[in-house]
Backbone as JSON, one array per atom type, in Angstrom:
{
  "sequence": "XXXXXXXXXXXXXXXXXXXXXXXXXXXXXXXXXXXXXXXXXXXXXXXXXX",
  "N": [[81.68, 121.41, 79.36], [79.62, 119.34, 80.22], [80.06, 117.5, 79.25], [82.69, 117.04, 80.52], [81.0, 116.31, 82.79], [79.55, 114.16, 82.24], [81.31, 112.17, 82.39], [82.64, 112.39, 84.9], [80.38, 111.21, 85.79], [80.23, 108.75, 84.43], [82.37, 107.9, 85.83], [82.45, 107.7, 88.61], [79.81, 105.9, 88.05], [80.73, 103.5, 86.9], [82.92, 102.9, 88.94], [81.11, 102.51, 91.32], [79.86, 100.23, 90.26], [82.1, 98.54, 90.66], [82.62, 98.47, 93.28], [80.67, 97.25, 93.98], [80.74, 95.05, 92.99], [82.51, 93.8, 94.05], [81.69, 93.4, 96.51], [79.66, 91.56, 96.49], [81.36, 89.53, 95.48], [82.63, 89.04, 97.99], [80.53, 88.01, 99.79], [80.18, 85.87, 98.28], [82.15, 84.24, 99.28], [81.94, 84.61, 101.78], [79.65, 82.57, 101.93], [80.27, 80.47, 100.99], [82.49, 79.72, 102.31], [80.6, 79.41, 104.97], [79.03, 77.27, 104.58], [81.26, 75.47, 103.8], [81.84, 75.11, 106.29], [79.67, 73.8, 107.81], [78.33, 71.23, 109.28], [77.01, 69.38, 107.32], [77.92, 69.64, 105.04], [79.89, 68.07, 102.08], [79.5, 65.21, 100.18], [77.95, 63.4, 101.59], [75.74, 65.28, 102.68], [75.31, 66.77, 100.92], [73.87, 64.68, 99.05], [71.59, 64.1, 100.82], [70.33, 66.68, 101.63], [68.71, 66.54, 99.25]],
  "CA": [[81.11, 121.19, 80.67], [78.45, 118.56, 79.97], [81.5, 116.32, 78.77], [83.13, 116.73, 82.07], [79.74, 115.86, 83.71], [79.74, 112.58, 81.68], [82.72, 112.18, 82.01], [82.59, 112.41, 86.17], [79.14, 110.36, 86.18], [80.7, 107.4, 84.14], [83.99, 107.47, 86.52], [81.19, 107.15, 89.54], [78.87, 104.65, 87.96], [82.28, 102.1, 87.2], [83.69, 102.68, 90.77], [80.06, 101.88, 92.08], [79.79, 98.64, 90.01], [83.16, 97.51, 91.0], [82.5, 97.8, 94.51], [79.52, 96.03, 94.09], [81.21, 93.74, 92.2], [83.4, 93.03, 95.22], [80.65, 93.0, 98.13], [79.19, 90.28, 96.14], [82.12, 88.25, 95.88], [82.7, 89.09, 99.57], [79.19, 88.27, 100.63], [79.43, 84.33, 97.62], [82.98, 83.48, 99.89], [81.72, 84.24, 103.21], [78.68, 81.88, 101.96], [81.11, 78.98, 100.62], [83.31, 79.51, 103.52], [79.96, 79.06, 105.81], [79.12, 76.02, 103.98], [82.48, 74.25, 103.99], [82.51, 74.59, 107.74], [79.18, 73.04, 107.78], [78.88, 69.43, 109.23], [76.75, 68.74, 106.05], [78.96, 69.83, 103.97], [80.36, 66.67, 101.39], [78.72, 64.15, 99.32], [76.17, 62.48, 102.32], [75.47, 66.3, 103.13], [74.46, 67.64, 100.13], [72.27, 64.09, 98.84], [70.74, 64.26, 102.17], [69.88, 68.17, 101.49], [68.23, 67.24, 97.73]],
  "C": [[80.27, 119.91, 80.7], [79.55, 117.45, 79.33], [82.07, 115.76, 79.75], [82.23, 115.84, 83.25], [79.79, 114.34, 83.15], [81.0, 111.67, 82.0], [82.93, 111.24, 83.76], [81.39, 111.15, 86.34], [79.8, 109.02, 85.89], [81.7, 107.07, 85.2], [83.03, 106.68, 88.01], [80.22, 106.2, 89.3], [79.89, 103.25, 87.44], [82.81, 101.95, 88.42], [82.52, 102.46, 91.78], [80.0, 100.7, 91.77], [80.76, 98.12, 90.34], [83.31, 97.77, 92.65], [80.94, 97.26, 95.02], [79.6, 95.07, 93.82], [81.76, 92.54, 93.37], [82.87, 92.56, 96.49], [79.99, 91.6, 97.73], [79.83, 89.42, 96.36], [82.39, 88.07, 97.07], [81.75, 88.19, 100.02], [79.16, 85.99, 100.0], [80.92, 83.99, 98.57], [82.69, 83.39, 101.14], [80.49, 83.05, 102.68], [79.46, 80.38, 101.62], [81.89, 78.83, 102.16], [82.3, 78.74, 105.05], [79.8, 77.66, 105.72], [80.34, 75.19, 104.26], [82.82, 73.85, 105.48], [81.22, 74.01, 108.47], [78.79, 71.55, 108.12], [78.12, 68.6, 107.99], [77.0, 68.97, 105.02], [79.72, 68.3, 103.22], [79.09, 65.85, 101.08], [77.24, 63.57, 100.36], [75.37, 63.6, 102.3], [74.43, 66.47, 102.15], [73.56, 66.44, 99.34], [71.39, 64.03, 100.12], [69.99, 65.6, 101.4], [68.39, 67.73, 99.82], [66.82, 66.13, 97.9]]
}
């Protein structure tokens, strides 16, 4: 029983990190995607920005 329970917890704490895994990458392409459509997006953009 207590095997099973481990067993069940690990299956639930891997299928939580991998859709955390994925909201992240979701969350760093909508942020590139915002960026690239950016008008200071490219080389003047980003030494301007620094």
């Amino acid at each position: 029983m207590v095997a099973d329970l481990r067993h069940t917890l690990s299956t639930v704490a891997s299928t939580l990190a991998k859709t955390r895994e994925e909201s992240v990458a979701a969350e760093i392409r909508r942020r590139l995607e915002d960026v690239q459509d950016s008008p200071a997006a490219g080389p003047a953009g980003d030494s301007a920005a620094r």
